[in-house]
C-alpha positions in Angstrom: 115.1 91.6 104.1 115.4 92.6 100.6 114.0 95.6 99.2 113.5 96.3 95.9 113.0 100.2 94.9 111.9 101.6 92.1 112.4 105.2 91.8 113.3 107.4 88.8 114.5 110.7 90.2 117.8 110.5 91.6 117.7 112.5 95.0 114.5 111.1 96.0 116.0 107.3 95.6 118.7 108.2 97.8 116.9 110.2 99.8 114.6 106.6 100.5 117.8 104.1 100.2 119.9 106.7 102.7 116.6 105.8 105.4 116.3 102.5 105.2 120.2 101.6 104.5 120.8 102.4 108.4 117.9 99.7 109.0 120.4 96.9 108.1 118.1 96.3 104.8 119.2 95.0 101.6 118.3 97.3 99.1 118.6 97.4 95.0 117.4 100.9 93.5 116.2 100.3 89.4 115.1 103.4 88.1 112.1 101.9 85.1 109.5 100.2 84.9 110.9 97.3 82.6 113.8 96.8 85.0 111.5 96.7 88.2 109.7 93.3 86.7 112.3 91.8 85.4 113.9 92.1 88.8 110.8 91.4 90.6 110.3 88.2 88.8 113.7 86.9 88.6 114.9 88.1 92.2 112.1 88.1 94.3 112.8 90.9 96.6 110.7 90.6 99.9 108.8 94.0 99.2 108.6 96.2 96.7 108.6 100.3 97.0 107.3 101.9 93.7 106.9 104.6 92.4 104.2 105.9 90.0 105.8 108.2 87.5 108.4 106.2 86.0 109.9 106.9 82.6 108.9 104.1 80.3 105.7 103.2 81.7 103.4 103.8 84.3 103.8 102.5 87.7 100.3 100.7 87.9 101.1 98.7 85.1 104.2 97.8 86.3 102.4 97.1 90.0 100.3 94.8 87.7 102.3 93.2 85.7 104.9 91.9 89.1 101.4 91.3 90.8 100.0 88.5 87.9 102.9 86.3 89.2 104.0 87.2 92.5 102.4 87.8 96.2 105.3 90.0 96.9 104.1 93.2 99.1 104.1 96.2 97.1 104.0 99.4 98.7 103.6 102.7 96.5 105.2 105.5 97.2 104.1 108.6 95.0 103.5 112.4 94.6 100.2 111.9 92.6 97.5 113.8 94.6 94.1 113.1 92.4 91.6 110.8 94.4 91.6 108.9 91.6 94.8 107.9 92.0 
């Protein structure tokens, strides 16, 4: 399975790729938005971990944006607390 995470602070991406790496998982770590949709689309990872605070936009749009042309399973993993969220 490949597994595609997008994750902009450092020790909480290898915090993630350090858990699942001992699952037998492939894993790619891409730290922005722009670079989580271009791999998203062009790679088609077989789920999709994202976070919500990236740098250069935020992660619904980029949740969006892979979702207008792929069925991939998206989880989101974030430390937003608001219900609105």
């Amino acid at each position: 399975m490949n597994v595609l995470l997008v994750e902009d602070d450092p020790s909480v991406a290898a915090s993630v790729m350090d858990g699942l790496a001992s699952s037998g998982l492939a894993l790619t770590h891409v730290s922005n938005g722009a670079d989580a949709i271009a791999h998203a689309l062009h790679k088609q990872p077989d789920i999709v971990l994202l976070d919500l605070g990236l740098p250069d936009m935020d992660g619904q749009d980029v949740c969006r944006s892979i979702r207008a042309s792929s069925q991939v399973p998206i989880i989101i993993l974030s430390a937003r607390a608001d219900e609105i969220d």
